[in-house]
Backbone bond lengths (Angstrom), bond angles and torsions (degrees), N, CA, C in turn:
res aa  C-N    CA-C-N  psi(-1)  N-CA   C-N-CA  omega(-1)  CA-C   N-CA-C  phi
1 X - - - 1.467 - - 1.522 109.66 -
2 X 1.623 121.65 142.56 1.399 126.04 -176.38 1.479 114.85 -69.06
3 X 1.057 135.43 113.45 1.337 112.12 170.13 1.410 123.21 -64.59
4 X 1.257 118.26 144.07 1.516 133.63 176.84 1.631 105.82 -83.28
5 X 1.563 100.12 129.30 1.857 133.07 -170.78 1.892 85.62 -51.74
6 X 1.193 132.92 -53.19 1.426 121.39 -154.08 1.313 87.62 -85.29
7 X 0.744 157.65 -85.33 1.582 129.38 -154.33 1.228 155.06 -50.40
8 X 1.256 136.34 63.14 1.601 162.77 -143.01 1.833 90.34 -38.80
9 X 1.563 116.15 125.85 1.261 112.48 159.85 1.246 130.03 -107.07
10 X 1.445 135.50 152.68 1.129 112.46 -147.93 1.821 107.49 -141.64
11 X 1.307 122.37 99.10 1.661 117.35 -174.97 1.321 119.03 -37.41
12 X 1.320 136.73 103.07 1.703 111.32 164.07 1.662 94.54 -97.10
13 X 2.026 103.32 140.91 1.299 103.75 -173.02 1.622 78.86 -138.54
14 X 1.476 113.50 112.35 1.272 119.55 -178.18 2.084 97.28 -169.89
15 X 1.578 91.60 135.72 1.843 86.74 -179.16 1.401 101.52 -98.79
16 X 1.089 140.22 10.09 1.570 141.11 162.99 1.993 111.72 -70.67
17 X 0.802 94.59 104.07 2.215 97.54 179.89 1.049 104.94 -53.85
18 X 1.703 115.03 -40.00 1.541 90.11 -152.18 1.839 91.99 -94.32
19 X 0.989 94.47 -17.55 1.986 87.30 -178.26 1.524 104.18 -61.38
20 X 1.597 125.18 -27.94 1.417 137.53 -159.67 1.417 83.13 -87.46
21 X 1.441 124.87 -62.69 2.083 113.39 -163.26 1.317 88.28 -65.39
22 X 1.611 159.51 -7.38 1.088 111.35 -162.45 1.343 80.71 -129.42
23 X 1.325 132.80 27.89 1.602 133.87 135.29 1.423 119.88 -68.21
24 X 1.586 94.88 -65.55 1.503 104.42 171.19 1.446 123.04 -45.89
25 X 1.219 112.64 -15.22 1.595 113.21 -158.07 1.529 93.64 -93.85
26 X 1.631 121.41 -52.91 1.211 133.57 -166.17 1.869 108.98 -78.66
27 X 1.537 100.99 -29.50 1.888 91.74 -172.40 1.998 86.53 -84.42
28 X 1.109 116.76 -13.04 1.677 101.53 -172.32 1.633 101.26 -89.87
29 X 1.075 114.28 -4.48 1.619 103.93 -170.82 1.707 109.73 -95.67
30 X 1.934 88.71 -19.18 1.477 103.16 157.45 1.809 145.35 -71.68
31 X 1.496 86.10 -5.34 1.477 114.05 171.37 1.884 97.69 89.16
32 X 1.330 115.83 17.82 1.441 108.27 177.14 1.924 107.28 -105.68
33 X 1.354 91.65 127.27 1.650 95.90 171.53 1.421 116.77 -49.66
34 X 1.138 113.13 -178.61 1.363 122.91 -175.08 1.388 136.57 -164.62
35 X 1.521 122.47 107.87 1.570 122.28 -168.16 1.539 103.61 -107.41
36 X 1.458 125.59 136.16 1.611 141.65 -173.32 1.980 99.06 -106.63
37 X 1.543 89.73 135.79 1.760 89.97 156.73 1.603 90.95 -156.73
38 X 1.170 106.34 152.08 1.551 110.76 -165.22 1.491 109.48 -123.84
39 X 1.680 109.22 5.28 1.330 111.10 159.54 1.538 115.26 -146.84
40 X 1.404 119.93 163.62 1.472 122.47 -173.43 1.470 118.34 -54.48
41 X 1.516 114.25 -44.08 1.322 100.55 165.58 1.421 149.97 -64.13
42 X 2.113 104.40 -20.24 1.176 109.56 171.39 1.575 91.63 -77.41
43 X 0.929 153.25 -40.82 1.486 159.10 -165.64 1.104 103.34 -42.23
44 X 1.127 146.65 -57.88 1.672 156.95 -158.24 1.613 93.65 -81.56
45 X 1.827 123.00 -67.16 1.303 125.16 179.67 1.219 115.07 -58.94
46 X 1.215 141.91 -6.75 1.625 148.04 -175.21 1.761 84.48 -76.61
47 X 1.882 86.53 -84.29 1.729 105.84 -146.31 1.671 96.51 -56.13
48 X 1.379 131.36 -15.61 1.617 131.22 -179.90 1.579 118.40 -62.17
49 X 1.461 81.39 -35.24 1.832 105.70 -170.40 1.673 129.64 -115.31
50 X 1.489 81.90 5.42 1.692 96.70 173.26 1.642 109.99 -143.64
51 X 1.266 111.30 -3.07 1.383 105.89 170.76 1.747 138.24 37.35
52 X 1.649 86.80 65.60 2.012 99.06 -155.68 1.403 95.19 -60.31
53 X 1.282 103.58 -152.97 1.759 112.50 -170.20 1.529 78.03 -124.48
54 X 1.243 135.45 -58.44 1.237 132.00 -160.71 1.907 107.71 -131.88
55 X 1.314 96.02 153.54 1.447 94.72 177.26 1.684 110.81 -142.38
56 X 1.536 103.38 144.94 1.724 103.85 -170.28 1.312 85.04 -119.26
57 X 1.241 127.56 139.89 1.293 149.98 -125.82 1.838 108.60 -153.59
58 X 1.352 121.31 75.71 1.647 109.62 164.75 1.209 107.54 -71.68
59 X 1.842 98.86 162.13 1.601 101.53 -170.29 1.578 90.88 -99.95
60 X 1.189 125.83 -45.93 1.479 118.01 -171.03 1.789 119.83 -91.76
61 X 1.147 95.23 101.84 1.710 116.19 -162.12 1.670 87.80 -124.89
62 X 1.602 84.11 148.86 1.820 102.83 158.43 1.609 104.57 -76.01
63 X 1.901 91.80 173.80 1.249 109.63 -169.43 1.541 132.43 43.37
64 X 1.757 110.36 -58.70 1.614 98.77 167.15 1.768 95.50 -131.17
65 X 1.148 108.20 146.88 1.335 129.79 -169.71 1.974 100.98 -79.35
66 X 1.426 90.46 143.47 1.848 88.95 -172.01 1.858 118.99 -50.49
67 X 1.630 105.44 -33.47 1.205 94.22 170.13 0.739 148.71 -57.15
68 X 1.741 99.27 -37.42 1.817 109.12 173.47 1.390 112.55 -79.54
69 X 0.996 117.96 -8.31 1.737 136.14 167.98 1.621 103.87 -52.91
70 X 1.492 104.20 -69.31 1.541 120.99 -178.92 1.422 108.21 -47.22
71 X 1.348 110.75 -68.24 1.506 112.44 179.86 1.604 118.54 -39.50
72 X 1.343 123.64 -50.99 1.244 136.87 -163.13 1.654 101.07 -76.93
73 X 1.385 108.90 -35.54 1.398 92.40 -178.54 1.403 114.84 -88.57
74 X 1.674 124.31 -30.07 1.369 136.17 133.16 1.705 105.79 11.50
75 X 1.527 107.14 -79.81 1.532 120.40 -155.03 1.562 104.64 -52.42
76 X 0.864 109.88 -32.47 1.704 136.68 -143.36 1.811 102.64 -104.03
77 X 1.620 107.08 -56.51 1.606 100.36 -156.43 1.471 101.09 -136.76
78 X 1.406 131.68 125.80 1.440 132.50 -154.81 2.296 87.32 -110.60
79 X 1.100 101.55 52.92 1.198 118.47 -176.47 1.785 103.76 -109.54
80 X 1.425 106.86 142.69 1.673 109.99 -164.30 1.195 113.39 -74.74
81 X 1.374 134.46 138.71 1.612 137.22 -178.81 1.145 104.32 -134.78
82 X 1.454 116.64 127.23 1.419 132.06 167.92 1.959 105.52 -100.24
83 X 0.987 113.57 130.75 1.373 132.15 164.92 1.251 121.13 -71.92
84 X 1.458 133.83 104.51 1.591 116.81 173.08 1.726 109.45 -100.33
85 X 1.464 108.35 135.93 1.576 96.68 -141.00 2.100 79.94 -130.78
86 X 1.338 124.66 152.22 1.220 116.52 177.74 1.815 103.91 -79.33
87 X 1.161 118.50 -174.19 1.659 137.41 -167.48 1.847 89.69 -69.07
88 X 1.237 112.47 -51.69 1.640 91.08 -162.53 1.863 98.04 -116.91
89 X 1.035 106.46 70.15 1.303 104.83 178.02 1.702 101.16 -141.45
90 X 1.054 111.14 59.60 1.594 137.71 -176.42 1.623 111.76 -66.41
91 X 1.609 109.37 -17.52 1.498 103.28 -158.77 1.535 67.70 -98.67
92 X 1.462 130.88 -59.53 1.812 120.77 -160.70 1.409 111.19 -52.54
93 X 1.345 107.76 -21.36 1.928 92.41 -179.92 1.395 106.09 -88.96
94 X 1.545 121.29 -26.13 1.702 101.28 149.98 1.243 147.13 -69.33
95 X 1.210 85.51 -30.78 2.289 97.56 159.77 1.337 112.83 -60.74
96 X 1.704 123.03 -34.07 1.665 116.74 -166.68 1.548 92.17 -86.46
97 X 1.194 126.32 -20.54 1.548 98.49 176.64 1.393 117.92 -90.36
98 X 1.392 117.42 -17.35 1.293 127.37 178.66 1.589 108.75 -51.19
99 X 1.942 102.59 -49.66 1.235 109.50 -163.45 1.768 105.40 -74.88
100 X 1.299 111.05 -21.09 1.513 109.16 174.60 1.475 125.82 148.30
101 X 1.630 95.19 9.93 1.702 106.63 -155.10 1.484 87.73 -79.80
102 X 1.179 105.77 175.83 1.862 114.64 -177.74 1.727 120.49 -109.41
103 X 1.820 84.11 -25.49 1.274 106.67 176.11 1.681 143.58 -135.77
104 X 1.093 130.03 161.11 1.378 109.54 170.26 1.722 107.46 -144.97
105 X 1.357 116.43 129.59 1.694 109.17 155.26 1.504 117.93 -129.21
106 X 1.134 108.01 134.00 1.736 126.28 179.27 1.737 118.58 -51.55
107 X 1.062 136.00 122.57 1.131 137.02 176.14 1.191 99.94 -79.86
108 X 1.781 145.20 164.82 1.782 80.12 -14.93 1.830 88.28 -83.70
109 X 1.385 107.32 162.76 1.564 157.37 -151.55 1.363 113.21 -110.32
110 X 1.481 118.64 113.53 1.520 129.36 161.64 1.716 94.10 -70.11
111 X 1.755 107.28 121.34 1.464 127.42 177.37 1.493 89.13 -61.40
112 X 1.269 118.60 -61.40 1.763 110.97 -176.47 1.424 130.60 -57.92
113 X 0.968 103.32 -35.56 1.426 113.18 140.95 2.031 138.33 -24.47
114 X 1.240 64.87 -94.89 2.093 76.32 150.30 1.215 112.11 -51.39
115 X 1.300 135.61 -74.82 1.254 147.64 -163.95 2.142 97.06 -33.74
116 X 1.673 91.53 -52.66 1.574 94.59 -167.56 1.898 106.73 -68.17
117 X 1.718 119.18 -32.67 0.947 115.40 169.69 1.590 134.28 -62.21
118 X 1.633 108.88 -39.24 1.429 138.07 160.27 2.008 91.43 -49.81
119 X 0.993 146.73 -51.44 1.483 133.93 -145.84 1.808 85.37 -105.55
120 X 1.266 131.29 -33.21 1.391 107.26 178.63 1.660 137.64 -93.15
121 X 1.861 89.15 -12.53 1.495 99.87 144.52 1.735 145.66 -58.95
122 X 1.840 94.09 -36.24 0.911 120.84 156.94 1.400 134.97 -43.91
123 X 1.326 98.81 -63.44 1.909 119.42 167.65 1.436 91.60 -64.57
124 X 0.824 169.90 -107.15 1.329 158.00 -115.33 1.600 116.78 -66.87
125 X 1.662 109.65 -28.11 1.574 114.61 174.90 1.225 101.33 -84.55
126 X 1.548 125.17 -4.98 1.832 120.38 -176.37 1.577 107.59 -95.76
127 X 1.460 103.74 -21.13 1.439 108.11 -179.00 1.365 103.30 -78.24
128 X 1.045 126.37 -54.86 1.792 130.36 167.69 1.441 106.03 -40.57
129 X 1.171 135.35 -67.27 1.549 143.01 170.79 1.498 87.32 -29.52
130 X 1.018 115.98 -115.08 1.703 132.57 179.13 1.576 110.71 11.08
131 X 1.319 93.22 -63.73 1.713 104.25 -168.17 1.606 106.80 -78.41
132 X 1.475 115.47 -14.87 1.519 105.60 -176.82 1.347 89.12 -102.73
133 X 1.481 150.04 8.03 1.296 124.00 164.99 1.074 125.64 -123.88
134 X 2.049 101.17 8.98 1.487 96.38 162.47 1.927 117.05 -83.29
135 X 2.051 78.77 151.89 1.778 80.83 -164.65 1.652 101.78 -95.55
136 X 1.314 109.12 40.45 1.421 124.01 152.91 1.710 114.62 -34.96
137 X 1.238 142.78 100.50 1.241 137.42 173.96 1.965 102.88 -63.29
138 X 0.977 75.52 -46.63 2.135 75.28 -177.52 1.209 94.96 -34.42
139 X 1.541 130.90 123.89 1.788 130.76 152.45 1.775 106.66 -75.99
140 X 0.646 121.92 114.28 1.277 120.20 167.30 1.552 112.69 -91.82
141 X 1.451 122.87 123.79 1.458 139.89 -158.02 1.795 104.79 -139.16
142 X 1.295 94.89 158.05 1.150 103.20 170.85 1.491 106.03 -152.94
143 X 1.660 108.99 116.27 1.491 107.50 -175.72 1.503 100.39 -123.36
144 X 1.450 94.45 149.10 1.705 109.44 175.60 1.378 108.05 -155.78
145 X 1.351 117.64 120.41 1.173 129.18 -172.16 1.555 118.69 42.39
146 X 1.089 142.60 -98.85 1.525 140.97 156.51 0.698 134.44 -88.01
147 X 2.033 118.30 -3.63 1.176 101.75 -157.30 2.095 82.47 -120.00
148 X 1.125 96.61 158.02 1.699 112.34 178.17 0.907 98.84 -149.71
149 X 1.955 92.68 147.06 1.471 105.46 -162.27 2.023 84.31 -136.23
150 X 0.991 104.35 139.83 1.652 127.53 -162.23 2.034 82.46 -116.22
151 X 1.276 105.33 109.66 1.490 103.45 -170.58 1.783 103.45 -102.94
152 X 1.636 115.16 -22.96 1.182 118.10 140.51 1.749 146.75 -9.52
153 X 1.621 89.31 -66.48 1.315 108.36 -149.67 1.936 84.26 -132.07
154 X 1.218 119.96 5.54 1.648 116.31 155.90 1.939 80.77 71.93
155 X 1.217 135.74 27.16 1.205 108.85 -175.26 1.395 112.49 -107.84
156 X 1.558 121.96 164.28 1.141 104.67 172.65 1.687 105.63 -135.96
157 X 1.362 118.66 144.88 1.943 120.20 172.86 1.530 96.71 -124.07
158 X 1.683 101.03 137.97 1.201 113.94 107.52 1.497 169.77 -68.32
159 X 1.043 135.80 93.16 1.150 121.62 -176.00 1.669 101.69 81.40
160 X 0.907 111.24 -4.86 1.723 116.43 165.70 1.536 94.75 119.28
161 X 1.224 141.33 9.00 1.322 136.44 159.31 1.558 116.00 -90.44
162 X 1.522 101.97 159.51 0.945 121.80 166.02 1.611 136.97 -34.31
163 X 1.031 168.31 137.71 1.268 142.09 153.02 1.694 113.05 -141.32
164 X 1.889 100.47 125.44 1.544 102.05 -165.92 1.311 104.52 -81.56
165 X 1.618 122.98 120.69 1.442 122.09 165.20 1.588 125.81 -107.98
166 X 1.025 115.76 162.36 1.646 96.22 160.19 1.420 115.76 -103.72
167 X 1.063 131.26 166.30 0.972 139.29 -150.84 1.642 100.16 -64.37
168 X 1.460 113.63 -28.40 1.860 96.85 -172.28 1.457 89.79 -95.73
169 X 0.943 135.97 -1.78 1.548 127.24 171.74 1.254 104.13 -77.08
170 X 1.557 144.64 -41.31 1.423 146.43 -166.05 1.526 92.22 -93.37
171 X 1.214 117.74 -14.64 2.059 94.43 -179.71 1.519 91.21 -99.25
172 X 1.361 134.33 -21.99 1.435 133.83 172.00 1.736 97.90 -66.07
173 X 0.827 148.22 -68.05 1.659 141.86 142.05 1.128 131.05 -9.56
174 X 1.697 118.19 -47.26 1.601 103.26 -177.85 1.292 96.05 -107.97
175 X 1.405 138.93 27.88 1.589 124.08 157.51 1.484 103.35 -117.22
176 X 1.627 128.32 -8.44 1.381 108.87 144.12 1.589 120.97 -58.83
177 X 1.226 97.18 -51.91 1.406 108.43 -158.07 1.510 108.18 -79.57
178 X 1.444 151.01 -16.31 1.149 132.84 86.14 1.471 125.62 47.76
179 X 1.549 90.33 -85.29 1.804 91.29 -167.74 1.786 87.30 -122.50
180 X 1.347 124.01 95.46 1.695 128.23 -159.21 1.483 94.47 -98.02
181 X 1.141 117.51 141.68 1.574 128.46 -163.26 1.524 125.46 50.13
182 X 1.208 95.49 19.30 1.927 105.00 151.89 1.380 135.39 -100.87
183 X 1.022 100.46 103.83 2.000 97.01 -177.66 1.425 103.00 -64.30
184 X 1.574 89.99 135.05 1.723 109.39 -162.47 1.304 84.04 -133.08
185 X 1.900 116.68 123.15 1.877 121.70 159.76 0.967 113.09 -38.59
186 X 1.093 113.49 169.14 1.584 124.65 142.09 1.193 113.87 -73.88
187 X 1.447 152.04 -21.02 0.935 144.37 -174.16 1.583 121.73 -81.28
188 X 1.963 97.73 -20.59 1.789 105.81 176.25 1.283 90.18 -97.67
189 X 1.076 144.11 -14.94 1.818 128.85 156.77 1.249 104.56 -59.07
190 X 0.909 147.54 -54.63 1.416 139.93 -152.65 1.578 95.38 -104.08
191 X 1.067 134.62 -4.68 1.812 108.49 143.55 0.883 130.65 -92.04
192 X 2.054 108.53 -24.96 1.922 112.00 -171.46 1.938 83.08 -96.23
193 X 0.447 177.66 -94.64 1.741 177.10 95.52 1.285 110.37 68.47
194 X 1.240 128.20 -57.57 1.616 120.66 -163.12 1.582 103.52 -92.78
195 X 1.535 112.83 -26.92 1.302 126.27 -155.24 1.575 147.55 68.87
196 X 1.276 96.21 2.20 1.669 118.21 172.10 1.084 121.65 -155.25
197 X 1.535 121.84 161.09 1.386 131.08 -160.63 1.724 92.44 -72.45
198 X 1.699 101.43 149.50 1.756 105.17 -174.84 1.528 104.68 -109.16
199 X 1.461 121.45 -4.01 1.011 143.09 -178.10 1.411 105.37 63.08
200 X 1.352 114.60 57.99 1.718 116.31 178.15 1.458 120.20 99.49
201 X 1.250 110.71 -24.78 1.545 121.69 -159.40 1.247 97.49 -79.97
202 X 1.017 126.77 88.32 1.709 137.59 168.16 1.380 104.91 -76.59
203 X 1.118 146.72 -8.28 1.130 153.06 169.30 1.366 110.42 -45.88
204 X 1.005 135.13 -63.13 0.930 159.90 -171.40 1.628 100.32 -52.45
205 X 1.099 135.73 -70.40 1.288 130.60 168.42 1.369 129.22 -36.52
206 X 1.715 107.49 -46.14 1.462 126.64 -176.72 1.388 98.54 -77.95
207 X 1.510 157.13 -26.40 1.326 143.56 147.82 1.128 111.10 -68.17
208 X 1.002 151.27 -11.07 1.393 140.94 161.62 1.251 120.90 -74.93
209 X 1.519 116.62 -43.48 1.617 120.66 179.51 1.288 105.60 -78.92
210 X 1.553 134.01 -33.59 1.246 120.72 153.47 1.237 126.83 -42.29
211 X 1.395 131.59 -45.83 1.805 139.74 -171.55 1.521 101.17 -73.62
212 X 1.836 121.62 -20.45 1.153 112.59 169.51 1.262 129.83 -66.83
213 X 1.700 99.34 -37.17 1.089 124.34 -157.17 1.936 101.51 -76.61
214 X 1.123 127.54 -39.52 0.919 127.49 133.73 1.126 138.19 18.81
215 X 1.882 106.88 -83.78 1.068 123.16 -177.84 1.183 112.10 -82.60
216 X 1.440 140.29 -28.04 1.002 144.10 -153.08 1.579 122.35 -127.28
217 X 1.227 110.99 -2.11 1.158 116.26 165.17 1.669 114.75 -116.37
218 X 1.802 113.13 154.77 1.328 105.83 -158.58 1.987 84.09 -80.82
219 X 1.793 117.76 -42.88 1.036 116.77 -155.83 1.567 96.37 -124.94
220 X 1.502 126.55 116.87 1.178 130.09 -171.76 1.331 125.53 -77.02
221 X 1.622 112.36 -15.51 1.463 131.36 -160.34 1.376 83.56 -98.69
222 X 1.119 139.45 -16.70 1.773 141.45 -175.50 1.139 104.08 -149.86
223 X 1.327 129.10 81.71 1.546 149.13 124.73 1.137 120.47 -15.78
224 X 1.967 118.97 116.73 1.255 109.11 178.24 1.357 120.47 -124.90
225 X 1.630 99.76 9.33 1.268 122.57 -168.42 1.524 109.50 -127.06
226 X 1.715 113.12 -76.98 1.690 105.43 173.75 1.791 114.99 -79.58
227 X 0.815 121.73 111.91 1.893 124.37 -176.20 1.427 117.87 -76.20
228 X 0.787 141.48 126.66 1.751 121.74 160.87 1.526 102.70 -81.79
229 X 1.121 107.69 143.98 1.123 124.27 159.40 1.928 117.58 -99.15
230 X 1.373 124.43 93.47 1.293 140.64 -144.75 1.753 106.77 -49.58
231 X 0.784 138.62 67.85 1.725 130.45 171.13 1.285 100.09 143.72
232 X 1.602 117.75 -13.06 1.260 111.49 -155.70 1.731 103.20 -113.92
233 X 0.998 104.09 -88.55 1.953 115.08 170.19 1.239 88.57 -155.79
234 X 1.816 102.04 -143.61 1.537 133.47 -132.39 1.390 115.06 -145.16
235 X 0.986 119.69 140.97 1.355 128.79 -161.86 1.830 133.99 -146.36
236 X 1.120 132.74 109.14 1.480 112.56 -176.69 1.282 117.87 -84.52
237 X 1.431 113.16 134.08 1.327 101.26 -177.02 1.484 117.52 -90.28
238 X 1.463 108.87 153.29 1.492 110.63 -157.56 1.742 98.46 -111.67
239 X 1.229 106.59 48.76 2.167 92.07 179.10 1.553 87.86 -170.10
């Protein structure tokens, strides 16, 4: 059977049943479809070959472990992944964003919760959709110093190259760059960017602008593009 465009589908990749029926139970009552794999390797062949809208992501899976899960599907599909990570497993929710994930929530997990994280990840991959298929001729750009941001086509260059982001890495980019030589918290990133309160966890920002930084800078220890501003946030510089 074809699947129908309005209904958001959604990977659960977790080997626990009952955490999976009472996913399935709660994202279907939400009117969102739903595909199960209960280990890392079906995980990669699922989301390759069915191409969800969203994917919830355990880290401790048979056969392949969620990270290398993330990464692999990473290479492949610029599609949103939330990490569900246990209470003291602090180093995996910095590895899953490193590797590319967008998201993370702690078990055990307010369902409403998720539900609100699942719908604002969501909105943010529909706004990208939207904007890459309107046949708007206007390019809308945003350049600052080397770096350009193609708001069109979600793209971003340096220096006239390429640069692969995921999608919360390029909206962490075009709302610095946006407002260029303004120090912006971490705390207004993670409401105008993530879209909800993180309840403190600034973390989350500071691995992300690092994984940018990464990509986009030649020398990371000397930033010439994203700045920190020391206690405070982050900033692009505009000269």
């Amino acid at each position: 059977m074809e699947e129908t465009t309005d209904k958001k589908t959604i990977l659960i990749v977790d080997d626990e049943k009952p955490i999976v029926d009472i996913l399935v139970y709660n994202l279907e009552k939400e009117g969102y479809k739903t595909l199960e794999a209960n280990d890392g390797v079906t995980a990669v062949e699922t989301a390759l070959n069915k191409k969800p809208d969203l994917i919830l992501l355990d880290i401790m899976l048979p056969k392949m472990d969620g990270l290398t899960v993330c990464k692999k599907i990473r290479s492949s599909l610029n599609v949103p992944i939330l990490m569900l990570t246990a209470k003291d497993e602090e180093i995996d929710k910095i590895l899953g964003l490193e590797l590319g994930a967008d998201d993370y929530i702690t078990k055990p997990f307010s369902v409403r919760e998720l539900m609100a994280r699942i719908k604002a990840n969501l909105r943010k991959s529909e706004i990208k959709e939207n904007i890459v298929n309107d046949n708007n001729p206007k390019t809308k750009k945003i350049i600052v110093g080397p770096l350009e941001l193609d708001l069109d086509k979600f793209e971003a260059k340096v220096d006239g190259e390429v640069i692969d982001l995921t999608l919360r890495e390029f909206e962490v980019l075009k709302f610095l760059a946006s407002q260029a030589g303004q120090v912006i918290t971490r705390e207004v990133l993670l409401e105008k960017v993530w879209g909800y309160e993180y309840y403190g966890d600034i973390r989350t920002v500071d691995v992300t602008v690092r994984r940018i930084r990464g990509k986009i800078e030649k020398d990371t220890t000397n930033p010439r593009i994203l700045i920190t501003k020391r206690g405070v946030g982050y900033y692009i510089r505009n000269n």
